[in-house]
C-alpha positions as CSV (number, residue, x, y, z in Angstrom):
1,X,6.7,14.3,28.9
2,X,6.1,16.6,25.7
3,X,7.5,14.7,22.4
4,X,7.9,18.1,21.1
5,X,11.6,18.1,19.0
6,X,12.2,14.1,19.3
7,X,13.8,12.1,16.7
8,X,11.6,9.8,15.7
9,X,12.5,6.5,13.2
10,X,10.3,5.2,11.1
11,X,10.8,1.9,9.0
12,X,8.9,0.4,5.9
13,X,10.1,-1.8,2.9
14,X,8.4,-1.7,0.1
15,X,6.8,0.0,-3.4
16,X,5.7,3.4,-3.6
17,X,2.3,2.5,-1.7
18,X,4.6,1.1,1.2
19,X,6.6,4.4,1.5
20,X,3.8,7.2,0.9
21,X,1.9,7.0,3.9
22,X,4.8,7.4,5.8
23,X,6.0,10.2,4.1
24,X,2.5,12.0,4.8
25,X,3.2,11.3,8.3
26,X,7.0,12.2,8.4
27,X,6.1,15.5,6.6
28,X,3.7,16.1,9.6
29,X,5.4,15.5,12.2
30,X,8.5,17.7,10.4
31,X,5.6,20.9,10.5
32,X,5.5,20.1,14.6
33,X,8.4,20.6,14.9
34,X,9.5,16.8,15.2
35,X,12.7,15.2,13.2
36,X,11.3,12.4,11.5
37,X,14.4,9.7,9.9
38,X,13.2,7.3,7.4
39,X,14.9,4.1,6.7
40,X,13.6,1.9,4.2
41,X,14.9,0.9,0.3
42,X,18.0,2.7,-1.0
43,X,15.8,3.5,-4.5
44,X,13.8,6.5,-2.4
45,X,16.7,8.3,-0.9
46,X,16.2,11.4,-3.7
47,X,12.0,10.8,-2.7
48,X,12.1,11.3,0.9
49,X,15.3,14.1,1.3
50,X,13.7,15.8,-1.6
51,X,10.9,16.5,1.2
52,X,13.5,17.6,3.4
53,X,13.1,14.2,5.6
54,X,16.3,12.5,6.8
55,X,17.2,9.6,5.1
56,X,19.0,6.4,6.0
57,X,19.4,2.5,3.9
58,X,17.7,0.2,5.2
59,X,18.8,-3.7,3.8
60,X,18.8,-5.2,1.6
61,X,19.9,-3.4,-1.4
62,X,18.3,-3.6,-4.8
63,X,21.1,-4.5,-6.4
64,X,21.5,-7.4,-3.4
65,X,18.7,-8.9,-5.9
66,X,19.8,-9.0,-9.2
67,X,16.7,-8.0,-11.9
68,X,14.5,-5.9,-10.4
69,X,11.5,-7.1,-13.0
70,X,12.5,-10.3,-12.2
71,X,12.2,-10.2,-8.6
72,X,8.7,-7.8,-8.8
73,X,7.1,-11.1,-11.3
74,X,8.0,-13.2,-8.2
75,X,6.6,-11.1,-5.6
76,X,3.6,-10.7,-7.2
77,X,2.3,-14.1,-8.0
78,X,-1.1,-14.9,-6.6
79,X,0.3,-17.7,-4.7
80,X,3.7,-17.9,-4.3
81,X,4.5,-14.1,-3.9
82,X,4.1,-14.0,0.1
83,X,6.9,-16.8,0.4
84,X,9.0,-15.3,-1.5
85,X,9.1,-12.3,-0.7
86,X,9.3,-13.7,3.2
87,X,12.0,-16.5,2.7
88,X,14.1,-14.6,-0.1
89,X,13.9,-11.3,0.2
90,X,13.0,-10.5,4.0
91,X,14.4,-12.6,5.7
92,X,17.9,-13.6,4.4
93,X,18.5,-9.8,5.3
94,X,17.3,-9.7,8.4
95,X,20.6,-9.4,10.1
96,X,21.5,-6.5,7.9
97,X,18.2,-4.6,8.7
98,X,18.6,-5.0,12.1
99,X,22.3,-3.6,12.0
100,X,20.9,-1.0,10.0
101,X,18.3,0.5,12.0
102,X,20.4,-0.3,15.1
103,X,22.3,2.7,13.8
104,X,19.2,4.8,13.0
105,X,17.8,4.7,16.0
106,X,20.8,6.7,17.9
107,X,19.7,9.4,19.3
108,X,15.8,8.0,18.6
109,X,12.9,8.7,21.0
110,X,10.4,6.6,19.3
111,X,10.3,4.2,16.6
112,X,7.3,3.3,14.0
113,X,7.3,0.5,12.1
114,X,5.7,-1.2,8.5
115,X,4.1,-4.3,8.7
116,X,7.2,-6.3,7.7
117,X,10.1,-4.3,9.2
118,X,10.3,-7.6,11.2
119,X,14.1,-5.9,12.4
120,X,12.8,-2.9,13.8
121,X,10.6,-4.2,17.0
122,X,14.1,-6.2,17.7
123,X,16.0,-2.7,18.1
124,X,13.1,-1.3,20.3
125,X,13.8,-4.1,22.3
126,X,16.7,-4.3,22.8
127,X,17.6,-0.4,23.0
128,X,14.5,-0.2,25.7
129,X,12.8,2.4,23.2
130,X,9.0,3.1,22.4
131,X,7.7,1.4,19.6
132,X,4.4,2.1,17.7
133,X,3.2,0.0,14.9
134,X,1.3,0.4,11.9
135,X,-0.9,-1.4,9.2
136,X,-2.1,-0.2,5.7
137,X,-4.9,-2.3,4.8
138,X,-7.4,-4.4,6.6
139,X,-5.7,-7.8,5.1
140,X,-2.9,-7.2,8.1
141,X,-5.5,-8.2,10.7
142,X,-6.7,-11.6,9.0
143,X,-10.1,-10.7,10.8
144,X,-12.2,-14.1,11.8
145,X,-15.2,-11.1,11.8
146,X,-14.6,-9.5,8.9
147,X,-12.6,-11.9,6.7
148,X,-10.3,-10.9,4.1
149,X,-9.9,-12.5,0.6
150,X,-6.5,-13.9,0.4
151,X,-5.1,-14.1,-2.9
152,X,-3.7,-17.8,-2.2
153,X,-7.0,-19.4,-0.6
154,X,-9.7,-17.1,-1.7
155,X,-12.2,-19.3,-0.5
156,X,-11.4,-18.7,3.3
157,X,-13.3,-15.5,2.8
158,X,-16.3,-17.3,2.5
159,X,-15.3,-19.8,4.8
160,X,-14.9,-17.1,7.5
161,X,-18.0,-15.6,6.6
162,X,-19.9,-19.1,7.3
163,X,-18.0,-20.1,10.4
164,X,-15.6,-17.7,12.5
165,X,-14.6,-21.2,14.2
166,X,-13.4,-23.2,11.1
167,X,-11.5,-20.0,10.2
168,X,-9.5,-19.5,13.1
169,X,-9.0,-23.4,12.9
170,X,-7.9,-22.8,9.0
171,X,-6.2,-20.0,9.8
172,X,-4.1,-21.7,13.1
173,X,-3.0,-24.8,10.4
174,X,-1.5,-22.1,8.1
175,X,0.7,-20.1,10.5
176,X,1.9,-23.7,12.1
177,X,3.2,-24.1,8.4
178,X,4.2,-20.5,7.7
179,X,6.2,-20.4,11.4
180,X,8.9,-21.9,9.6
181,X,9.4,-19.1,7.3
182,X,10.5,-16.9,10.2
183,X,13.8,-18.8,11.7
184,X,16.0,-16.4,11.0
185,X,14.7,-13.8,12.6
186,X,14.2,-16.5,16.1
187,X,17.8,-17.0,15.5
188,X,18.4,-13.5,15.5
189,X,16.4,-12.5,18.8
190,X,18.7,-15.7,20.2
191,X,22.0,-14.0,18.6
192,X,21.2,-10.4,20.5
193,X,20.3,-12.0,23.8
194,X,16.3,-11.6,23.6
195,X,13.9,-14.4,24.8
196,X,12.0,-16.2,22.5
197,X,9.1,-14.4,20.9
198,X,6.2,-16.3,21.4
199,X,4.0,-14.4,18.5
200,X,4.7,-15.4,14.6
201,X,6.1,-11.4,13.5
202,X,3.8,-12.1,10.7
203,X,0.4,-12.0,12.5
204,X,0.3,-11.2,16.1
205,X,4.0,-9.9,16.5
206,X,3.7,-7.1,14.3
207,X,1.4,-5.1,16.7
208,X,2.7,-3.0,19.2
209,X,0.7,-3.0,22.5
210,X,1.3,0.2,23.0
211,X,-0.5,1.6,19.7
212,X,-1.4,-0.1,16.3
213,X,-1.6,2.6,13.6
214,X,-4.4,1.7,10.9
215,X,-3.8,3.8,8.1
216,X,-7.0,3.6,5.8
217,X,-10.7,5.0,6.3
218,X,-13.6,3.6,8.3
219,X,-15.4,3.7,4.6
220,X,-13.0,0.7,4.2
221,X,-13.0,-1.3,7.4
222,X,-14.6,-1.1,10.4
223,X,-13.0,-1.9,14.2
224,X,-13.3,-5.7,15.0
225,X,-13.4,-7.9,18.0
226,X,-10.3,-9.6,17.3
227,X,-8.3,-6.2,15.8
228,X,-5.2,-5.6,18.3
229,X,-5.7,-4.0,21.6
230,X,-4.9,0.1,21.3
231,X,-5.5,-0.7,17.1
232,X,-6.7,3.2,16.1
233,X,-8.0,4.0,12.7
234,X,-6.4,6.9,11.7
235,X,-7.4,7.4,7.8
236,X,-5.7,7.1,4.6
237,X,-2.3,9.1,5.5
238,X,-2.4,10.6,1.3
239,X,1.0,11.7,-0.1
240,X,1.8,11.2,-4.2
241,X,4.6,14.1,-4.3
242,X,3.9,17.6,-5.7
243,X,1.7,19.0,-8.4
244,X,3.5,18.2,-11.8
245,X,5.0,20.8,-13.8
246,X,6.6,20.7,-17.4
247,X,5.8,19.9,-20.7
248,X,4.3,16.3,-19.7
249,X,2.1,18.3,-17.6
250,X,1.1,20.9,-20.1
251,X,0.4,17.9,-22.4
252,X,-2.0,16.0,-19.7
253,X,-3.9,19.5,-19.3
254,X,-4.6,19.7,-22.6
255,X,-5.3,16.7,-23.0
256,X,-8.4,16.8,-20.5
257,X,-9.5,20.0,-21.8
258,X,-10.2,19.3,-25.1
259,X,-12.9,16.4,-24.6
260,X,-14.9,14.4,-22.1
261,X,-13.3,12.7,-19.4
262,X,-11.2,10.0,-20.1
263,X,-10.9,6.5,-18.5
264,X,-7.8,6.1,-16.7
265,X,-5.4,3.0,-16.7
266,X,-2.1,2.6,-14.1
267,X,-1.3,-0.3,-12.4
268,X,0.8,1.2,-9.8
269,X,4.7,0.9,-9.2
270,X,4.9,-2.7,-9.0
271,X,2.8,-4.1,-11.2
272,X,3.7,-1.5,-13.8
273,X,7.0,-3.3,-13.9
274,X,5.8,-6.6,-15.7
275,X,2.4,-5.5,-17.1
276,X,2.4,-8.1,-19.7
277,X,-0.6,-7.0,-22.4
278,X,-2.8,-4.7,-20.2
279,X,-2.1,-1.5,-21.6
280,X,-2.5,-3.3,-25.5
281,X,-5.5,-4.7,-24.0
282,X,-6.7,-1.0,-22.6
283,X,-6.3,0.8,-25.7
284,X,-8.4,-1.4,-27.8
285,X,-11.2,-2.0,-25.1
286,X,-11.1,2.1,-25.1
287,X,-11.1,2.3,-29.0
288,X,-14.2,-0.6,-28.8
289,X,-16.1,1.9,-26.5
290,X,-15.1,5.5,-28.3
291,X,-13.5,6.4,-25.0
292,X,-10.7,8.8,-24.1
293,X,-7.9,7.4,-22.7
294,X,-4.6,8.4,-20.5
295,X,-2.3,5.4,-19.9
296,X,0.1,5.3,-16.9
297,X,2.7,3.0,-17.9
298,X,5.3,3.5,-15.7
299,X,7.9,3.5,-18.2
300,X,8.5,6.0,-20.9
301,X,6.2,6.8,-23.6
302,X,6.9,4.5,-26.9
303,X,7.9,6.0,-30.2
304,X,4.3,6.2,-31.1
305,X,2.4,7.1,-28.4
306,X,1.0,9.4,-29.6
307,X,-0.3,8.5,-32.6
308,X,-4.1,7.9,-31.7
309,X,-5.7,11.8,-30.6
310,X,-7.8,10.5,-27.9
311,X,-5.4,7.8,-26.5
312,X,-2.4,9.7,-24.4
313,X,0.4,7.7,-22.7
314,X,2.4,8.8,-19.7
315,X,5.0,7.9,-17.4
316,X,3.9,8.8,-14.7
317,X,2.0,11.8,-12.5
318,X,0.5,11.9,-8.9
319,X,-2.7,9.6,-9.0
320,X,-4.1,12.8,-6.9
321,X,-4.1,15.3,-10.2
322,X,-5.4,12.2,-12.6
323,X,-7.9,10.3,-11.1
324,X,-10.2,13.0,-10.3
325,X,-10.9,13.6,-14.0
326,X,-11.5,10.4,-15.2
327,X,-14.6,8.7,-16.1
328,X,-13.5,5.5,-14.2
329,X,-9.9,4.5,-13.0
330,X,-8.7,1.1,-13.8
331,X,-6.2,0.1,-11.2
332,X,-4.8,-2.8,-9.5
333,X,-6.5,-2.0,-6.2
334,X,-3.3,-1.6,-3.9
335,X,-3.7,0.3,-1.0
336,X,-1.6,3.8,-1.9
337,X,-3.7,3.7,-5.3
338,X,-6.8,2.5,-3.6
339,X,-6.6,5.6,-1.7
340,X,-6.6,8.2,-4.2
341,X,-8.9,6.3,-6.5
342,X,-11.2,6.6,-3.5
343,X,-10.7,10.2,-2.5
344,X,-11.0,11.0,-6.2
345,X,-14.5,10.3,-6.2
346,X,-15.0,8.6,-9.9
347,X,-16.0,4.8,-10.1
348,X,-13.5,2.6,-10.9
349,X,-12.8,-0.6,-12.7
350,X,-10.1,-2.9,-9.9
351,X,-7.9,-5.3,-11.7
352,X,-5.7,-6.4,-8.5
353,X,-3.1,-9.2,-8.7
354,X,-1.7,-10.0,-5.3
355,X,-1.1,-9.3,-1.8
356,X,-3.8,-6.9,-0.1
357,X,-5.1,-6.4,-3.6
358,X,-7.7,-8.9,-4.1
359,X,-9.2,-7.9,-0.6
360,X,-9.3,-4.3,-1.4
361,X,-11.0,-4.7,-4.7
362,X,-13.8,-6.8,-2.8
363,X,-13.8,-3.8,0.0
364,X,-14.1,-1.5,-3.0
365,X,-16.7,-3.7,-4.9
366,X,-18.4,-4.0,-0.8
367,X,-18.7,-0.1,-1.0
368,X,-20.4,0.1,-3.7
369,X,-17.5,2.2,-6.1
370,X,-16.3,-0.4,-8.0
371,X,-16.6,-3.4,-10.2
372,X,-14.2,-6.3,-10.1
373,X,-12.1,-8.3,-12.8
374,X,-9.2,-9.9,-11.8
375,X,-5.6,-8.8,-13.9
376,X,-5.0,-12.7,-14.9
377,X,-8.5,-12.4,-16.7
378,X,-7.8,-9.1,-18.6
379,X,-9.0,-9.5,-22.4
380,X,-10.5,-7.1,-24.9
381,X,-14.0,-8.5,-23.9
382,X,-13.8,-9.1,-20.6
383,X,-12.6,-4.9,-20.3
384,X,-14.7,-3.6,-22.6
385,X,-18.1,-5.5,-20.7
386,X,-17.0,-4.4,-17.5
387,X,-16.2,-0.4,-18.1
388,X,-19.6,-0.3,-20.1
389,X,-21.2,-1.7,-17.2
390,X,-19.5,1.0,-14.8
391,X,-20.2,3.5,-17.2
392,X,-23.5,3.0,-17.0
393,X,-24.0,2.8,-13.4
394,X,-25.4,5.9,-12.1
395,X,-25.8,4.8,-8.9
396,X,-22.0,4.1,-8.6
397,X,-21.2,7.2,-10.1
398,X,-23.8,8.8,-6.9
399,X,-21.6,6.5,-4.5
400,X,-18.2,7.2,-5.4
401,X,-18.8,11.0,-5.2
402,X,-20.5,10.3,-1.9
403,X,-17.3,7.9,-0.7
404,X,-14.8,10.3,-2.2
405,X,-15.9,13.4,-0.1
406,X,-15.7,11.5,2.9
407,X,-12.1,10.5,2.4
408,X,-11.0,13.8,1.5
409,X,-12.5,15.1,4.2
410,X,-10.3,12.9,6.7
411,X,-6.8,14.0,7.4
412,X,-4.8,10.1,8.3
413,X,-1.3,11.7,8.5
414,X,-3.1,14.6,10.9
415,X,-4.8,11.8,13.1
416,X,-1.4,9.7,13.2
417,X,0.1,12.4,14.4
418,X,-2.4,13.1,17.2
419,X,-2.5,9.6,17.9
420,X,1.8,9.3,18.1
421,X,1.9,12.5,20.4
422,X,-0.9,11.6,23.0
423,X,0.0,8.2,23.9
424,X,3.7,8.7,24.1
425,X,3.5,11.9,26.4
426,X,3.3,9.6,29.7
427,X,7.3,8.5,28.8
């Protein structure tokens, strides 16, 4: 059966890295003629319909939370983060999300999900509808093989590394404590009439047997043993929006015209909300090294911003027209940023925080492209040690090129694509 015209729901929750790739692909499968709907936050309904994608809210609400900066400095703690983002802001919704894309999915042919759309498999289900599923970065897999570096018990990376078996036994021990954070979305398959999952949604329930979609490069993680059956690398599926325009963007064109390449600071859209000192910090490590340098705040310029000629402070702009011309990128390391840091070929300087960002920085590290310091050890010194070491490192600056032409060179949304429309043409 062609897919050819089907309406196709996708679902992810999330910050700006959680909603790009899937934009890539729902721009894609708009060009084949496809009608992609995207339910997720009700912050990115102007994002995705200003691509001309349809456009539903997905719960909860922002405004369901209170503070925004409030909730992000919670989300993001090394240790804590996971849980709460699980047990108060996942969830407690989980009724309303499943409501929610109950409704999308009318008239749906197929349905693609983010790694904790827990809701969405639940509609598949129970509508009897196709269901692929997708991952962003290697952490999802929590690999005995190729062990990832968890931000709340780093030292199970090298614990998998020395014994696969005591890390599957660690491993087990955690999700027998974690199950618990999952009971109301058990007491939701109960409510709806579904048997009893038997898989925590958290590891093993997220994957679709039909097809698991792994949206980053085989530069950044190989196929394991213990990966999902039908798990596919596809590539990093790159979207950042449209090349900027306007007087910001005349600015930033000056700006890297009229001297060397400058080193490059953004902490991405989370992050960027509670950045503390880092972009204090970053403008006197650059001033210590006689650097250029563009900061990425994420919030308006300050009054005097502009005050230092080789010092320039944005917003914002796609990562994909700034990274390329740096001298290094200094970046938190999550996986939409990773991306284009990557495909941007420049070394860069990872300064991750949380979540899949700690693993990422050691893939990046692994590869070869980067240097390491974590954001909760961000001084003067410690900056200005590190980005003279990385700017010193020709062989880096040989290996990012080298890593960055690769990248570019894959197409993930294309793949994805190819991947959605061959294994669901025996429906």
């Amino acid at each position: 059966m062609s897919l050819a015209g089907k309406r196709i729901l996708i679902a992810t929750f999330g910050s700006l890295g959680d909603l790009h790739p899937y934009l890539a692909i729902a721009k894609e499968l708009k060009r084949r003629g496809h009608r992609p709907l995207i339910a997720t936050l009700d912050r990115y309904r102007e994002m995705v319909e200003g691509e001309g994608i349809d456009f539903m809210v997905m719960r909860p609400l922002e405004s369901q939370f209170g503070g925004t900066q409030d909730v992000v400095r919670k989300i993001v703690h090394p240790r804590k983060g996971p849980e709460y983002l699980i047990r108060r802001v996942v969830m407690p919704y989980v009724r309303e999300s499943y409501d929610d894309l109950f409704r999308a999915a009318d008239g749906a042919d197929l349905l693609i999900s983010h790694p904790i759309t827990y809701a969405l498999p639940l509609v598949a289900e129970k509508l009897g509808l196709p269901w692929i599923s997708s991952v962003l970065s290697p952490m999802s897999f929590f690999s005995a093989h190729d062990p990832s570096v968890i931000p709340a018990a780093p030292w199970m990376h090298h614990l998998g590394r020395f014994s696969i078996g005591l890390y599957r036994g660690v491993l087990g021990l955690a999700k027998t404590i974690i199950a618990s954070w999952e009971r109301p979305l058990h007491e939701l398959r109960a409510e709806i009439g579904l048997p009893q999952m038997k898989k925590l949604a958290m590891f093993e329930g997220q994957f679709s047997p039909r097809l698991n979609l792994a949206l980053f490069s085989r530069v950044f993680a190989e196929s394991q043993p213990d990966w999902p059956a039908n798990t596919e690398i596809c590539g990093f599926a790159r979207y950042d929006g449209g090349p900027p325009s306007g007087p910001a963007a005349a600015e930033l064109k000056a700006f890297l015209e009229a001297g060397d390449p400058p080193i490059v600071f953004a902490l991405g859209s989370s992050v960027s909300m509670d950045p503390k000192d880092f972009f204090r910090i970053a403008m006197a490590a650059a001033k210590e090294l006689g650097q250029r340098a563009i900061l990425l705040t994420g919030s308006p310029p300050s009054a005097d911003s502009d005050r230092s000629e080789t010092v320039k402070e944005f917003q914002y702009f796609p990562y994909s027209h700034v990274f390329p011309h740096a001298s290094v990128n200094v970046h938190p390391g999550g996986i939409g940023t990773m991306s284009q840091a990557l495909a941007a070929g420049r070394p860069m300087l990872v300064v991750p925080v949380a979540f899949d960002q700690p693993d990422n920085a050691h893939r990046a590290a692994r590869l070869g492209v980067a240097r390491v310091l974590s954001f909760q050890k961000v001084t003067a010194k410690n900056l200005t040690e590190e980005l003279t070491a990385i700017l010193a490192d020709k062989e880096c600056r040989d290996k990012t090129a080298e890593i960055g032409r690769r990248v570019r060179n894959e197409n993930g949304a294309q793949c994805a694509c190819d991947l959605i429309e061959n294994r669901t043409s025996v429906f």
